[in-house]
ROSE-4610 file (N, C-alpha, C; in Angstrom, 1 decimal, always signed):
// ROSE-4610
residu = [X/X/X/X/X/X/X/X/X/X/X/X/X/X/X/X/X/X/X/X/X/X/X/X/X/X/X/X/X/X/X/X/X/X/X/X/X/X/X/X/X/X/X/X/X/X/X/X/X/X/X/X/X/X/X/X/X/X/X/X/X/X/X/X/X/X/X/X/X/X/X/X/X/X/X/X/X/X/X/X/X/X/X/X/X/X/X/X/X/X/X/X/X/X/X/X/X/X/X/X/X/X/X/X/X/X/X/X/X/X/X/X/X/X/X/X/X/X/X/X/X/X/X/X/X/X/X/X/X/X/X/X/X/X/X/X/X/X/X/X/X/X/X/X/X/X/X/X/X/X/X/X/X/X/X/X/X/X/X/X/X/X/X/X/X/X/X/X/X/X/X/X/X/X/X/X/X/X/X/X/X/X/X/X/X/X/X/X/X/X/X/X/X/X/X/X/X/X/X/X/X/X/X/X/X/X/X/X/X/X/X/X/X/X/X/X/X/X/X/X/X/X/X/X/X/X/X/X/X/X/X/X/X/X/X/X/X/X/X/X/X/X/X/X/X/X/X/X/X/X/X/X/X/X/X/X/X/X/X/X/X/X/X/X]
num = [1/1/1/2/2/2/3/3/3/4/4/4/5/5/5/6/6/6/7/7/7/8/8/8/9/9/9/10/10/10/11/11/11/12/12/12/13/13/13/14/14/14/15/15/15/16/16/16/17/17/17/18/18/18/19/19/19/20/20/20/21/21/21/22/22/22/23/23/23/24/24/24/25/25/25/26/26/26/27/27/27/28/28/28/29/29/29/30/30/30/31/31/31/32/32/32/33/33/33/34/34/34/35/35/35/36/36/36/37/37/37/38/38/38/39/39/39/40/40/40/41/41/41/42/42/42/43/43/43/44/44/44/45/45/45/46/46/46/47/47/47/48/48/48/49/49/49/50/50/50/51/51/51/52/52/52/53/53/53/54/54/54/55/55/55/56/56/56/57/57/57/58/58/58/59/59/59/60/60/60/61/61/61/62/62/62/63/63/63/64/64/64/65/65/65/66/66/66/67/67/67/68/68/68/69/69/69/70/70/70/71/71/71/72/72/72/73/73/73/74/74/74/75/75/75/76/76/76/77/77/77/78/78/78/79/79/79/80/80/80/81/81/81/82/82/82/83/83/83/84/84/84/85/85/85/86/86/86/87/87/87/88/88/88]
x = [+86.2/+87.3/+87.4/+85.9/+86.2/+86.6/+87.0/+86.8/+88.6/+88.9/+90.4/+91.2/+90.6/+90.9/+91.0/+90.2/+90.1/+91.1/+91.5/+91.7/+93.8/+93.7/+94.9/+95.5/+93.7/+94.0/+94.5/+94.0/+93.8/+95.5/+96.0/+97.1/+98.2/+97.9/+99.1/+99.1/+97.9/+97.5/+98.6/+98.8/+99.7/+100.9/+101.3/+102.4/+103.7/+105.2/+105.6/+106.7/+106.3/+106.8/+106.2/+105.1/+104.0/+104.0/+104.1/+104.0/+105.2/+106.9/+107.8/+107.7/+107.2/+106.7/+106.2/+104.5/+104.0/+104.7/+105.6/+106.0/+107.2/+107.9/+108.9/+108.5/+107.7/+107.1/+106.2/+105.5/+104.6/+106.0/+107.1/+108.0/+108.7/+109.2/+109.8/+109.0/+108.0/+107.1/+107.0/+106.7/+106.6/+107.6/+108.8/+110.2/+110.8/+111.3/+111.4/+110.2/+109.2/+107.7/+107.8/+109.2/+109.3/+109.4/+109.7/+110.3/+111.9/+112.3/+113.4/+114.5/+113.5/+113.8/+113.9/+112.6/+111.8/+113.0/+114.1/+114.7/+115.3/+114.8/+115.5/+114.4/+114.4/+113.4/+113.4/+114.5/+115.1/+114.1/+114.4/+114.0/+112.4/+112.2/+111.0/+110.1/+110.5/+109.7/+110.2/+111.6/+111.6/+110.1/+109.9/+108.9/+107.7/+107.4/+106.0/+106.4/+107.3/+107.6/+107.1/+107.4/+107.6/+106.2/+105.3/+103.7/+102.9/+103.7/+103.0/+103.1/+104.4/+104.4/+103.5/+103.5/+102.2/+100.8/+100.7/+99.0/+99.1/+100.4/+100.0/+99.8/+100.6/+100.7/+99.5/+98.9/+97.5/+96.3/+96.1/+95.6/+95.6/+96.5/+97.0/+96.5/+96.8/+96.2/+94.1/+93.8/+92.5/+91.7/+92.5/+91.7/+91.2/+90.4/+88.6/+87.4/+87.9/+87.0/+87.7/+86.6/+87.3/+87.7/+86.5/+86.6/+87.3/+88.0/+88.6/+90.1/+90.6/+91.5/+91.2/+90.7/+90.8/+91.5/+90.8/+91.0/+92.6/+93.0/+94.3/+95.7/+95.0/+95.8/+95.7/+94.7/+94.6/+95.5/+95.6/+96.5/+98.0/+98.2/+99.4/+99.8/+99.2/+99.3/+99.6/+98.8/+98.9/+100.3/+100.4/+102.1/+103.2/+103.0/+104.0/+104.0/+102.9/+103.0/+104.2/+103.3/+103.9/+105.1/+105.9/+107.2/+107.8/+106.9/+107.4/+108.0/+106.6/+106.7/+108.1/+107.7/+109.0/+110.4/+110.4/+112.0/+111.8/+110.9/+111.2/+111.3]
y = [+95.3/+94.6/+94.8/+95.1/+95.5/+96.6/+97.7/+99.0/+98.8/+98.5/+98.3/+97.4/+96.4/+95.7/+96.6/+97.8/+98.4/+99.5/+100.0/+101.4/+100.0/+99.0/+98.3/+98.2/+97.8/+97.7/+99.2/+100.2/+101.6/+102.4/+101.6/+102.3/+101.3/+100.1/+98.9/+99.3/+100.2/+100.6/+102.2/+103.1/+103.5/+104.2/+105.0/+104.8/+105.2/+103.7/+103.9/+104.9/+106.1/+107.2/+107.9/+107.7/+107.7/+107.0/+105.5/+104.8/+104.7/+105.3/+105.3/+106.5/+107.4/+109.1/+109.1/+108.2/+108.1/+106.9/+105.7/+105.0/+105.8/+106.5/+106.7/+107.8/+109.2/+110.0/+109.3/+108.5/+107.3/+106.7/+105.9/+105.6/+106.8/+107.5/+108.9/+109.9/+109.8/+110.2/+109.4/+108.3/+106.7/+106.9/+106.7/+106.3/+107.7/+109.1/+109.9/+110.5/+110.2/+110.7/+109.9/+108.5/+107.4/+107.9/+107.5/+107.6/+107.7/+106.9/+107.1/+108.5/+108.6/+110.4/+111.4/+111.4/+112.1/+113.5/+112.6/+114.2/+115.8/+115.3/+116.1/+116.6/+117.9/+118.8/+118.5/+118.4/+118.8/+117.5/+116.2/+115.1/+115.3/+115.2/+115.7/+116.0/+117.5/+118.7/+118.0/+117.5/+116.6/+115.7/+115.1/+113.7/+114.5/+116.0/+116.9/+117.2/+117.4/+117.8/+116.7/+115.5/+114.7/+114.1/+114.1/+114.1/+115.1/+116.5/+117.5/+117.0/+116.3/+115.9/+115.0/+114.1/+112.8/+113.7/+114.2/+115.1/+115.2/+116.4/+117.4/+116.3/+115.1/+114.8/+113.9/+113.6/+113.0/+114.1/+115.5/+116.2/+116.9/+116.4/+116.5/+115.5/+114.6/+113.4/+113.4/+113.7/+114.1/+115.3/+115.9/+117.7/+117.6/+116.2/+116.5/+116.5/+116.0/+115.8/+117.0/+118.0/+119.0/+119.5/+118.7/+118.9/+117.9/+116.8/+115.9/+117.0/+117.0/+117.8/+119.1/+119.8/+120.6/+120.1/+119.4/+118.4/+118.0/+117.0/+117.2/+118.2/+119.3/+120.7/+120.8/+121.3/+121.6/+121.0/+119.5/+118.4/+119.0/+119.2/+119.8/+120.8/+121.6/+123.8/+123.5/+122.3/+122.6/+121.6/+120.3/+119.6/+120.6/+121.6/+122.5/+123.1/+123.9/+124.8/+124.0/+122.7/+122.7/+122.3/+121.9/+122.3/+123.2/+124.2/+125.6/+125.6/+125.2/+125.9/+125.0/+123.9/+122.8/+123.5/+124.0/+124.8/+126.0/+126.9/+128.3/+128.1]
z = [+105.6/+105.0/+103.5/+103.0/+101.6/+101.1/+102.1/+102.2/+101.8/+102.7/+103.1/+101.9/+101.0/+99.8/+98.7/+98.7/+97.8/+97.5/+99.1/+99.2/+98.9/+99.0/+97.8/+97.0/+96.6/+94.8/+94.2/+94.6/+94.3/+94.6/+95.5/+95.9/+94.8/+94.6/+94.0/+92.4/+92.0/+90.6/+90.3/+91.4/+91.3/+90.4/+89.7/+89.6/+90.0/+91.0/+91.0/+91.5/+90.9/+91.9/+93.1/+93.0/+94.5/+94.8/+94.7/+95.9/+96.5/+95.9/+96.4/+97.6/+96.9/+97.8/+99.2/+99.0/+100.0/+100.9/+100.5/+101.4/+102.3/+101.5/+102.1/+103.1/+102.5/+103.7/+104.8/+104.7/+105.7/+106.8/+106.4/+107.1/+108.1/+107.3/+108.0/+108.8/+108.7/+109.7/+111.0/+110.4/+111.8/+112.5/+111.9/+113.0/+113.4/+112.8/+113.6/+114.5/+114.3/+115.5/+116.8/+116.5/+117.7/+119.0/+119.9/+121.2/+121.4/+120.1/+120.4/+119.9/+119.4/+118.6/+119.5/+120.4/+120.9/+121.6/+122.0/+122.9/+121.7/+120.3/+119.3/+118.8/+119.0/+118.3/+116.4/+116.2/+114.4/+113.9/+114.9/+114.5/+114.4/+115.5/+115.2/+114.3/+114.2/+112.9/+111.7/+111.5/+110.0/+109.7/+111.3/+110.5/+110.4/+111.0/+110.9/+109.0/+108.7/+107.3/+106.9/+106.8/+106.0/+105.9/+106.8/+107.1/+106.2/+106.2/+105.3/+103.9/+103.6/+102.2/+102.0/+103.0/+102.6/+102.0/+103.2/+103.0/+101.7/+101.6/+100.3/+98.7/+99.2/+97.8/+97.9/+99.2/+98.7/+98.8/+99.0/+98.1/+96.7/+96.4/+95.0/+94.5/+94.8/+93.6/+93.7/+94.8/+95.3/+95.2/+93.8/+93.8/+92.8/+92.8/+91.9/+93.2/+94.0/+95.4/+96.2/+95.5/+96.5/+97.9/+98.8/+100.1/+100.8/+100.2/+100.2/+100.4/+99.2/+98.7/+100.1/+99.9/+100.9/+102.3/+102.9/+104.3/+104.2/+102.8/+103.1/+103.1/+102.2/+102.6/+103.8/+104.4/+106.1/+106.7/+106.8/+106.9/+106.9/+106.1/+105.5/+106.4/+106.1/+106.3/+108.0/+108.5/+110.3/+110.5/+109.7/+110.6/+109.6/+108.9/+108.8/+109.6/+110.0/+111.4/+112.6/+113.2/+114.4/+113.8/+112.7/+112.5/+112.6/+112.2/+112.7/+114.3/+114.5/+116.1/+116.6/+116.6/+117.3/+117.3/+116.1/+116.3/+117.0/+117.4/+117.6/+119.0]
C-alpha cells in the first residue's frame, strides 16, 4: 500500500503536461482496447498507438534507470508493431 501511495505522490508532483499526456494516452488505450470497439481494426491499432505513447513517454522520463528506460522502449517498439500488423 506504501508502494502504491508513493508511486501518487510521484505522479501528483508532476508537471501538468504529463500528467495530461499520460492520462489521456492511459484512457485511449482503455476504451478503444474495449469490446465495444473490438469489430474495428483502425480502433484498435489507434489505442496500440496510444499505449506506445504512454511507454515511450514513461521511458523518457525514466532514462537515468537504464534498463528501466529500456523495458519501456520495448514496450513501445512491440504495441507499434502490432499496430502495424492490425492494419495489414
Amino acid at each position: 500500500m506504501q508502494r502504491i501511495k508513493f508511486i501518487i505522490k510521484q505522479f501528483l508532483h508532476e508537471p501538468l503536461w504529463f500528467k495530461i499526456l499520460i492520462s489521456t494516452t492511459l484512457i485511449i488505450s482503455i476504451t478503444f482496447s474495449s469490446s465495444f470497439f473490438a469489430d474495428n481494426d483502425y480502433y484498435q491499432s489507434f489505442a496500440k498507438l496510444a499505449a506506445a505513447l504512454f511507454f515511450c513517454a514513461y521511458g523518457i522520463k525514466f532514462w537515468r534507470n537504464f534498463k528501466i528506460a529500456i523495458l519501456f522502449f520495448a514496450f513501445s517498439i512491440i504495441c507499434i508493431y502490432l499496430s502495424i500488423m492490425l492494419l495489414i
